[in-house]
N, CA, C and O atoms as a GROMACS GRO file, in nm:
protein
  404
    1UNK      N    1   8.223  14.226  12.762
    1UNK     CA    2   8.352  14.235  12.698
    1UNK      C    3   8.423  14.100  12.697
    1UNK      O    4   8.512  14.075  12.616
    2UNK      N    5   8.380  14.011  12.791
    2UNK     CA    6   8.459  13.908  12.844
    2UNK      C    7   8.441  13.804  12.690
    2UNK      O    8   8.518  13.758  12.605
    3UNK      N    9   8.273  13.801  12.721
    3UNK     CA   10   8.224  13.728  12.618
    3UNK      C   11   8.256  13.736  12.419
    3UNK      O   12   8.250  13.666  12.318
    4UNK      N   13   8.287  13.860  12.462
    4UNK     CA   14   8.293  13.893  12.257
    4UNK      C   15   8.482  13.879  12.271
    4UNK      O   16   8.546  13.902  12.168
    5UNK      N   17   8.552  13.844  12.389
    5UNK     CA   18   8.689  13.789  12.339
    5UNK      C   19   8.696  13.652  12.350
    5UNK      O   20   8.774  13.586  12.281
    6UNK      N   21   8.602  13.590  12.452
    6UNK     CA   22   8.611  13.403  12.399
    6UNK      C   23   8.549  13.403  12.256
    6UNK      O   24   8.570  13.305  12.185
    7UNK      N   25   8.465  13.518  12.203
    7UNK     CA   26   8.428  13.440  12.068
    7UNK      C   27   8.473  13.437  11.970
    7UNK      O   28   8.467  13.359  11.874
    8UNK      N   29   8.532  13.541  11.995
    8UNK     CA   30   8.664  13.524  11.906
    8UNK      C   31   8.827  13.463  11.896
    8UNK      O   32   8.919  13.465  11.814
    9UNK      N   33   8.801  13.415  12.019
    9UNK     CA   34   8.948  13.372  12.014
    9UNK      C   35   8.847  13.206  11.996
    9UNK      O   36   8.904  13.117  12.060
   10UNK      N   37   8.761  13.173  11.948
   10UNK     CA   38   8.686  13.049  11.947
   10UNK      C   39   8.731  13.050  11.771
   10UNK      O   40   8.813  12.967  11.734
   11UNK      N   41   8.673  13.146  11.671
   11UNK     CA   42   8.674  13.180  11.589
   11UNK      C   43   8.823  13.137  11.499
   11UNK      O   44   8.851  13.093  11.388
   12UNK      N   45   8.899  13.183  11.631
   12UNK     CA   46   9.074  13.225  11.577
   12UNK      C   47   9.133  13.029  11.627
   12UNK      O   48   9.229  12.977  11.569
   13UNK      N   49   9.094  12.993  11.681
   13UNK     CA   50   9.177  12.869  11.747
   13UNK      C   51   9.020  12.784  11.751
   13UNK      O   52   8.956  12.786  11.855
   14UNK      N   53   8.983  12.733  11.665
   14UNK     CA   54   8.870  12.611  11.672
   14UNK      C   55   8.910  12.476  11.702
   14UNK      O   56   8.985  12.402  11.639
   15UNK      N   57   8.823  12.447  11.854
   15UNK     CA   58   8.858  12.307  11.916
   15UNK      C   59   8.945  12.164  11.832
   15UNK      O   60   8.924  12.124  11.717
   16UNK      N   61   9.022  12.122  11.911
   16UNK     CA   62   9.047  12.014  11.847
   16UNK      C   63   9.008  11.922  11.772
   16UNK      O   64   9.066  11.864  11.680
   17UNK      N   65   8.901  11.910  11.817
   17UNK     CA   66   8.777  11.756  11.778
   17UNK      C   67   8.755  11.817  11.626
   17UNK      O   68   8.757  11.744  11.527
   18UNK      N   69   8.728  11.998  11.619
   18UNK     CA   70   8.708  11.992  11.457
   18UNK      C   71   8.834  11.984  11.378
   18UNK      O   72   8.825  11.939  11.264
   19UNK      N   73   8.939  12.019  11.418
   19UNK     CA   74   9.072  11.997  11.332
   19UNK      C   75   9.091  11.866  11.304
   19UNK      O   76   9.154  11.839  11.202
   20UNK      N   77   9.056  11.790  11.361
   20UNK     CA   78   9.075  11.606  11.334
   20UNK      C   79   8.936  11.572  11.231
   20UNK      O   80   8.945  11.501  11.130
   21UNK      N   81   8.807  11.637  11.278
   21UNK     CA   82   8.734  11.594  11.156
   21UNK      C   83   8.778  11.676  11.061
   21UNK      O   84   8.803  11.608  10.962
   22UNK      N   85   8.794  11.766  11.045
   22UNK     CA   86   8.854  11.846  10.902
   22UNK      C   87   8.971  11.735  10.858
   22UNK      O   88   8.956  11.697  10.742
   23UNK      N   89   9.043  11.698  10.902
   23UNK     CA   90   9.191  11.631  10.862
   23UNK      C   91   9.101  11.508  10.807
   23UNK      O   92   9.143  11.465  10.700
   24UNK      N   93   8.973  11.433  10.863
   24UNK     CA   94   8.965  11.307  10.837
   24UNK      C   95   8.859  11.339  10.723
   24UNK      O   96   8.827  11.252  10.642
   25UNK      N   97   8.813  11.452  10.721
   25UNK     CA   98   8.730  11.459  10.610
   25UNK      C   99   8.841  11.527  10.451
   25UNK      O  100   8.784  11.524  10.342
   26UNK      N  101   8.930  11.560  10.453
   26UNK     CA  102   9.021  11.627  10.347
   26UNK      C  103   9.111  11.476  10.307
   26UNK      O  104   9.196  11.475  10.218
   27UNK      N  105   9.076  11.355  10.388
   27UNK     CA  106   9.178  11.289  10.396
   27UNK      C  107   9.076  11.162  10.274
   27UNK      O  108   9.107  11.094  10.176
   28UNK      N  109   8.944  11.189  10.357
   28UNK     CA  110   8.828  11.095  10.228
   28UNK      C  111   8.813  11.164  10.110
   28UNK      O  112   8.790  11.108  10.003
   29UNK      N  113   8.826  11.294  10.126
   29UNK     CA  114   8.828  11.366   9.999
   29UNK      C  115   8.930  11.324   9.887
   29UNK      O  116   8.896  11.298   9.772
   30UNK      N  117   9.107  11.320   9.952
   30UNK     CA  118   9.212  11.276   9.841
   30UNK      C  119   9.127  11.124   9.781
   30UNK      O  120   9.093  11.091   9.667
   31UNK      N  121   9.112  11.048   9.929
   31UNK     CA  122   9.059  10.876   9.843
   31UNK      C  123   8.919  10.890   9.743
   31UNK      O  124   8.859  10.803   9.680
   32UNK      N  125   8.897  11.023   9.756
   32UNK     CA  126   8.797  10.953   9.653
   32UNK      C  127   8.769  11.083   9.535
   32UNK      O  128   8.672  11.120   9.469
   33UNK      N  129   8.937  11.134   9.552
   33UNK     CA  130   8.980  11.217   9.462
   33UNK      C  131   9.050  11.097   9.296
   33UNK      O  132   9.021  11.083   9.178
   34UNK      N  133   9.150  11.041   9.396
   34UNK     CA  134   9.177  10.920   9.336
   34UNK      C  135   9.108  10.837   9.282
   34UNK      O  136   9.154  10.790   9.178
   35UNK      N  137   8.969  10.785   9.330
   35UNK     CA  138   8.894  10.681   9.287
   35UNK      C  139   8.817  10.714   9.174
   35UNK      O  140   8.771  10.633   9.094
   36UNK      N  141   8.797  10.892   9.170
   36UNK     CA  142   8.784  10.897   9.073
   36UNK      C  143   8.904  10.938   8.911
   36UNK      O  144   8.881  10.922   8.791
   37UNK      N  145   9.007  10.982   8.970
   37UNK     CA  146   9.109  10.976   8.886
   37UNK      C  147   9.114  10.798   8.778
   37UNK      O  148   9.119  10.785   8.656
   38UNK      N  149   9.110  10.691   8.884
   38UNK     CA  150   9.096  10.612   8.804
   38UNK      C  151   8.992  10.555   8.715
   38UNK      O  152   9.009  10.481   8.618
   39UNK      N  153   8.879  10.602   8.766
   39UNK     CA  154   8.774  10.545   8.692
   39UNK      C  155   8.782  10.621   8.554
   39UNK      O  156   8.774  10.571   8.442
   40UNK      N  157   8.797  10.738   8.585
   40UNK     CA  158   8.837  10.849   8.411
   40UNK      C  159   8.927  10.745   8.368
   40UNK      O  160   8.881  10.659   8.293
   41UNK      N  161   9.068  10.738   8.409
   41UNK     CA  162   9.174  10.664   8.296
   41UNK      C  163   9.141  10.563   8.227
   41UNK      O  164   9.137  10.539   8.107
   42UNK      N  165   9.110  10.492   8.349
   42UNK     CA  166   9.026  10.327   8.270
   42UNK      C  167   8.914  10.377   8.228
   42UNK      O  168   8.833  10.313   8.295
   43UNK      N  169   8.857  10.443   8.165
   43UNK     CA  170   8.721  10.458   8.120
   43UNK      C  171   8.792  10.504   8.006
   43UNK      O  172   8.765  10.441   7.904
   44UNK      N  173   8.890  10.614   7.991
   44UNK     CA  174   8.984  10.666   7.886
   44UNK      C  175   9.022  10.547   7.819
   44UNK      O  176   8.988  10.510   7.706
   45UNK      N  177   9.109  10.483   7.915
   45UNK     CA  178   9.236  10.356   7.772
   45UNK      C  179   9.162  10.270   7.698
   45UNK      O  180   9.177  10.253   7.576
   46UNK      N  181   9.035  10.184   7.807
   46UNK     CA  182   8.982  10.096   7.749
   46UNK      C  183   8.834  10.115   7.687
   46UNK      O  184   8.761  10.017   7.675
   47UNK      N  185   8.784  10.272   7.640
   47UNK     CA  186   8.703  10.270   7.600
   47UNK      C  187   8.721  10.324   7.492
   47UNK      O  188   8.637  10.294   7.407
   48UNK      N  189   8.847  10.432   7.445
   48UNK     CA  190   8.915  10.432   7.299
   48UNK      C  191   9.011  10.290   7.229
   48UNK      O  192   9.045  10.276   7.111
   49UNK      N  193   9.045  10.178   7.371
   49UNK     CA  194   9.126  10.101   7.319
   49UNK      C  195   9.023  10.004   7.248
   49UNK      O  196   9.059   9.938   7.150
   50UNK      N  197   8.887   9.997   7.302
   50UNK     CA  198   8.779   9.897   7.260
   50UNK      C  199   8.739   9.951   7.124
   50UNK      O  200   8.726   9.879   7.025
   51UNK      N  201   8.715  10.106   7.126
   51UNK     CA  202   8.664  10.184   7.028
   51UNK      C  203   8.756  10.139   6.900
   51UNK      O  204   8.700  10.050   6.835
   52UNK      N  205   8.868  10.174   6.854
   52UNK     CA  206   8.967  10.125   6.789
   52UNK      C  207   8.938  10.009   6.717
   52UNK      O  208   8.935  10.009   6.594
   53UNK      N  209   8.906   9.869   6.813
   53UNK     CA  210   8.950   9.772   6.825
   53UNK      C  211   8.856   9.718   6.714
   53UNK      O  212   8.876   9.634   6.626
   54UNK      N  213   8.739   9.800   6.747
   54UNK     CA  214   8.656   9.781   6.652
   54UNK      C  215   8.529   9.661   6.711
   54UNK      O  216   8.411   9.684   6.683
   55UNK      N  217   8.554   9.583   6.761
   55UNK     CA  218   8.464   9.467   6.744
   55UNK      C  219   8.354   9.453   6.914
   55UNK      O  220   8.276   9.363   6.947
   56UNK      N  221   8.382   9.542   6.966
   56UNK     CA  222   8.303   9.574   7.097
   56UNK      C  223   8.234   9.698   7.110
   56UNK      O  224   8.234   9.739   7.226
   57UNK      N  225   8.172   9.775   7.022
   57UNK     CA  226   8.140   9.886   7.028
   57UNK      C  227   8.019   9.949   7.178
   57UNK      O  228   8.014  10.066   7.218
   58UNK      N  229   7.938   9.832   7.232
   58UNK     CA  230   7.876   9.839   7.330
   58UNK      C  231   7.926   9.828   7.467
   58UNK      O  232   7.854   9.852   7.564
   59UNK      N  233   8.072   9.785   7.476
   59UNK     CA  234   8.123   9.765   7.550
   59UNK      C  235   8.237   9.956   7.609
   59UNK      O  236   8.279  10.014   7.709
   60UNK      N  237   8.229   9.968   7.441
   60UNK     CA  238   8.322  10.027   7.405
   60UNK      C  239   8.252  10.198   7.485
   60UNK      O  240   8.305  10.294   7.542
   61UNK      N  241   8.127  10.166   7.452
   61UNK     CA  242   8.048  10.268   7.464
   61UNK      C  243   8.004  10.325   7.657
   61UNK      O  244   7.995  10.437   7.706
   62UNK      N  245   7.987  10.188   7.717
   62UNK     CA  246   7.990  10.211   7.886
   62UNK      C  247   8.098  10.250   7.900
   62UNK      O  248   8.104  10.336   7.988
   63UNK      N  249   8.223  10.220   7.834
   63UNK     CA  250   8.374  10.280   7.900
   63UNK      C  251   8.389  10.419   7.903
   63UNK      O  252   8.441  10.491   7.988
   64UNK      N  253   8.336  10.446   7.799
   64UNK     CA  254   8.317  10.608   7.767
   64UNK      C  255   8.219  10.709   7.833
   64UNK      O  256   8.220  10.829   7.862
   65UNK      N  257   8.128  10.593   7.842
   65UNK     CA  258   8.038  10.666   7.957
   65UNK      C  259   8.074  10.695   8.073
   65UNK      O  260   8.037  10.804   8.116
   66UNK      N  261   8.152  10.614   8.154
   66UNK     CA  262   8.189  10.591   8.278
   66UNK      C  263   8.288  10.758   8.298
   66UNK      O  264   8.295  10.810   8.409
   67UNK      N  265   8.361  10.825   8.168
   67UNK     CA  266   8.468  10.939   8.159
   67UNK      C  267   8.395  11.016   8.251
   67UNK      O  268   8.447  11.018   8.363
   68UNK      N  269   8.263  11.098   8.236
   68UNK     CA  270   8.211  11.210   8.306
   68UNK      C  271   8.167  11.196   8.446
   68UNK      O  272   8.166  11.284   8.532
   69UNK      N  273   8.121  11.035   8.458
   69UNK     CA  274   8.126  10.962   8.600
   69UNK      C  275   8.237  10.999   8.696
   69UNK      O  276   8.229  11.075   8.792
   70UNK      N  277   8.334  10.937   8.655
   70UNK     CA  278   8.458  10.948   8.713
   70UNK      C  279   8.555  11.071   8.775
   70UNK      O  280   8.645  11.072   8.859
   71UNK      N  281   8.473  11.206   8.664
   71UNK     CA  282   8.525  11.329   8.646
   71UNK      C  283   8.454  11.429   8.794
   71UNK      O  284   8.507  11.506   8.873
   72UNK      N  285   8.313  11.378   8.776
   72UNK     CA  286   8.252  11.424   8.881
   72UNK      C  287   8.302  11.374   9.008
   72UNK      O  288   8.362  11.448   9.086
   73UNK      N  289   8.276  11.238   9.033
   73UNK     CA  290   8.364  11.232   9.119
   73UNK      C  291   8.516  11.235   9.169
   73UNK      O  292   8.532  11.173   9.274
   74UNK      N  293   8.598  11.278   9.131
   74UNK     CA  294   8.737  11.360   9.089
   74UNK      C  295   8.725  11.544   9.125
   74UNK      O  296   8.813  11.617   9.169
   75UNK      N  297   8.611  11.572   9.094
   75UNK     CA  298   8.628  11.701   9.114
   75UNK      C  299   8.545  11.715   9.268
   75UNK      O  300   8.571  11.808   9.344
   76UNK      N  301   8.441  11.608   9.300
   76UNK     CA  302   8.352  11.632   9.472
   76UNK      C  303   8.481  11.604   9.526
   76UNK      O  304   8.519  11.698   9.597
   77UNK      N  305   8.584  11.482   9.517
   77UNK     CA  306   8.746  11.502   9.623
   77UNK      C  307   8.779  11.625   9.564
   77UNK      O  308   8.731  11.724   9.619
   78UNK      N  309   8.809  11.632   9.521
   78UNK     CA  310   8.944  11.799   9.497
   78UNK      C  311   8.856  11.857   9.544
   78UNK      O  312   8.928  11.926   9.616
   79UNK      N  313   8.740  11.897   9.571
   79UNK     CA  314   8.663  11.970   9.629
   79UNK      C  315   8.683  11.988   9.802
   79UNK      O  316   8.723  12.081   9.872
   80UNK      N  317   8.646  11.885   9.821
   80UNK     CA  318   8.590  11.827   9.956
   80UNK      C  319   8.781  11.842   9.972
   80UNK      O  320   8.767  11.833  10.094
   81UNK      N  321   8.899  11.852   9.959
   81UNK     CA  322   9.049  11.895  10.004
   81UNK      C  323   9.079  11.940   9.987
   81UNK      O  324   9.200  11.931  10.004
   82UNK      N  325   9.013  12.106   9.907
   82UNK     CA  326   9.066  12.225   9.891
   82UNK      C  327   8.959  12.294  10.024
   82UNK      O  328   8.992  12.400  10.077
   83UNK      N  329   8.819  12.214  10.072
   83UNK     CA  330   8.771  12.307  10.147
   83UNK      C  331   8.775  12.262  10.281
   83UNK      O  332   8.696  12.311  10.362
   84UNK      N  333   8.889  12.142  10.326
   84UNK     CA  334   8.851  12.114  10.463
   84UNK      C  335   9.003  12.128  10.475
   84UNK      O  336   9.034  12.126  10.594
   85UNK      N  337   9.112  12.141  10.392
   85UNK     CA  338   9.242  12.094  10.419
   85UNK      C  339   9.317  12.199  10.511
   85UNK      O  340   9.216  12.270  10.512
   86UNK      N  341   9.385  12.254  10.570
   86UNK     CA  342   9.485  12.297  10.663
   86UNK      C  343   9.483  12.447  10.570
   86UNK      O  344   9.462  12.437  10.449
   87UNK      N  345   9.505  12.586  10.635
   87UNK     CA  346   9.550  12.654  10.527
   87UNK      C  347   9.724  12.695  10.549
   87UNK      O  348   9.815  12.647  10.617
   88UNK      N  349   9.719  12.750  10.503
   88UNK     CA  350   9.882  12.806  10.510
   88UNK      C  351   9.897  12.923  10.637
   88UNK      O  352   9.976  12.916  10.732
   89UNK      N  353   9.827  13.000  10.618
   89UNK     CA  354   9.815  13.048  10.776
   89UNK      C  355   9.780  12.982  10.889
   89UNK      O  356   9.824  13.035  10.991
   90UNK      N  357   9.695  12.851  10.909
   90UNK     CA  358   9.690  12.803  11.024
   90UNK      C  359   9.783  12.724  11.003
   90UNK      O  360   9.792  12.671  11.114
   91UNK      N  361   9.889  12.661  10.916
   91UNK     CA  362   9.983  12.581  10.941
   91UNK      C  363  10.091  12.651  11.023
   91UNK      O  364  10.159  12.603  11.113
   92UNK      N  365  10.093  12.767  10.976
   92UNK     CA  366  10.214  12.950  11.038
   92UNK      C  367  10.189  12.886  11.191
   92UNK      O  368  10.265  12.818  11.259
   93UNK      N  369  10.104  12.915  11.208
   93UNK     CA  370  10.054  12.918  11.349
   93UNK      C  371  10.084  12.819  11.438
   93UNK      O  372  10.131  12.841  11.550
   94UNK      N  373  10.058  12.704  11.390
   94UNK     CA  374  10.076  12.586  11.456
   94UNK      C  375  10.249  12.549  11.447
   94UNK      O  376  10.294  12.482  11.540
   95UNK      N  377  10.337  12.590  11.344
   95UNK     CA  378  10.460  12.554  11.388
   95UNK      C  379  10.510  12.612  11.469
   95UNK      O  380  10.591  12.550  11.539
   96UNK      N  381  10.482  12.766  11.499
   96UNK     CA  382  10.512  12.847  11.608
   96UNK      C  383  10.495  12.826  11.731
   96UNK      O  384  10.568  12.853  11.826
   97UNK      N  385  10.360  12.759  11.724
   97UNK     CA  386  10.327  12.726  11.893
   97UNK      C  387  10.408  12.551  11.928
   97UNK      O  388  10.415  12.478  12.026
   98UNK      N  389  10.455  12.545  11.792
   98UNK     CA  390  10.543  12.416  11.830
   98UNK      C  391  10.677  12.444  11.853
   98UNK      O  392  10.758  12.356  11.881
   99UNK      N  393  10.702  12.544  11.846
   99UNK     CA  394  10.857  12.581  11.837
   99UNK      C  395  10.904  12.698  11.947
   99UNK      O  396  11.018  12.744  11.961
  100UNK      N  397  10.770  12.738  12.030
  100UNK     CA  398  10.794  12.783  12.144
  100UNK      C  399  10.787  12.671  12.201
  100UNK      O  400  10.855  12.704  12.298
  101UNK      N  401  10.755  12.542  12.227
  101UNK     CA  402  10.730  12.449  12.339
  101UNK      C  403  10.923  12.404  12.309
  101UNK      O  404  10.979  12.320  12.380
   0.00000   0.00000   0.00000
């Protein structure tokens, strides 16, 4: 009996050491949520601005390529910080046990 309530209260309250890698892994996730946010834009402005422009079409053409690049990586962050990030119930939790101390 002893044993099936540490495993669950293991279950319900998981060690510290993983709440800090979860935080540091949701935290590489935003940076390279971002990194890909920008590679889309700049792949966006300056590969319709080249397109336009008319006189770089090969140039014009890697910029555009780079859009679905960028997208993928944009969606592995939003990924990787919707599945390691804090939820709303363990945040409940944790202000409570801060607000009894």
């Amino acid at each position: 009996m002893a044993l099936q309530r540490s495993a669950v209260r293991s279950r319900l309250a998981p060690p510290l050491k993983c709440k800090v890698v979860n935080h540091m892994i949701a935290l590489i996730g935003k940076v390279v949520s971002y990194i890909g946010l920008v590679i889309s834009v700049v792949g966006l402005v300056f590969g319709f601005g080249l397109m336009f422009q008319g006189g770089n079409d090969d140039l014009a053409k890697t910029f555009l390529m780079s859009i679905p690049f960028g997208f993928v990586i944009l969606f592995a962050g939003f990924s990787t910080v919707i599945i390691f990030s804090a939820r709303e119930s363990e945040l409940k939790v944790a202000q409570k046990k801060e607000s009894k101390k």
